[in-house]
C-alpha positions, 0 to 999 in steps of 0.5 A: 500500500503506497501511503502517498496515494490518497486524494487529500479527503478526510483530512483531520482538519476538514471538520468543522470548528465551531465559532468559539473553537476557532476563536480560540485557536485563532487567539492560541496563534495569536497569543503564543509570543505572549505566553497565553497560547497554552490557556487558550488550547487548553480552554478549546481542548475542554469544549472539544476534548477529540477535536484533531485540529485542536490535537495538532495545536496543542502537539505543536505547542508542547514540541515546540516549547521542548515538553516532550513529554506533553507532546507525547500525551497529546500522539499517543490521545490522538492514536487513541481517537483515531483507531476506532475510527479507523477500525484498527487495534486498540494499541499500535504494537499489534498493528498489521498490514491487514490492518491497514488495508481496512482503515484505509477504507475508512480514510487514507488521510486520517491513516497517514495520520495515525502513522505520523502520530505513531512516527511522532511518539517515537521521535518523542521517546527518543528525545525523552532517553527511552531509546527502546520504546522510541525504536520500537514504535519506528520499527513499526511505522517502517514495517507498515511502511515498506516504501519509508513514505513518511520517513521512519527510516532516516529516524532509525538510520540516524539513532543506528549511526548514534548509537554505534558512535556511542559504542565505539567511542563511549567517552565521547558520550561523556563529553556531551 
């Protein structure tokens, strides 16, 4: 299955806001340099607790104020409203490509979505130390993946390269 091959349909922005939401997020943009962004995503998070749109605000908030571990919270909360929708297992470790081909059905772009949230928790537990669990959820994106579209690959070179520098020169660990 090519992960690139969709129409741009059920994207996780094409639902609709209410007013008040995107009042809100509008003001969260607006107010980020002001340092009331946070408030203000989590006031639109309260009204719509499954919002993506709301999800993505408030992700790229906390990864861009390096609180990894927030951002973590909000991937793992959005693989958590999507695999109903999309008909897939309740935890991402006993994802298959079987399971793909059916919530494809439901919507390529919300599947891409899910694989890109699954890609970001990796990311994410690598930045927080957890080097295993970090591995091991990119390890499953790259399995579903067979064609590296969404680029877990580059992720798993780039900690395989670390990892082996660390191994061969350990006192240069130190130094960092």
């Amino acid at each position: 299955m090519d992960l690139q091959d969709f129409d741009g349909e059920g994207l996780y922005f094409d639902a609709p806001l209410t007013p008040e939401l995107e009042q809100l997020l509008n003001a969260a943009s607006e107010g980020y340099s002001q340092g009331t962004a946070e408030a203000l995503l989590l006031a639109a998070q309260a009204l719509a607790p499954d919002n993506l749109t709301v999800m993505v605000g408030l992700y790229r908030f906390y990864y861009y104020q390096h609180r990894y571990q927030e951002a973590l919270q909000i991937a793992e909360r959005v693989m958590g409203i999507l695999a109903p929708k999309l008909k897939l297992p309740p935890h991402w470790n006993t994802l298959t490509v079987d399971h793909l081909s059916l919530a494809a059905q439901q919507g390529m772009g919300l599947l891409r979505f899910y694989l890109l949230a699954l890609k970001g928790a990796g990311y994410l537990n690598l930045r927080l130390g957890r080097f295993e669990q970090g591995k091991t959820m990119l390890l499953k994106v790259v399995e579903l993946d067979a064609d590296n579209r969404l680029g877990a690959q580059l992720l798993l070179d780039v900690l395989n390269n670390h990892s082996a520098e660390i191994l061969i020169f350990p006192a240069a660990e130190k130094r960092l």
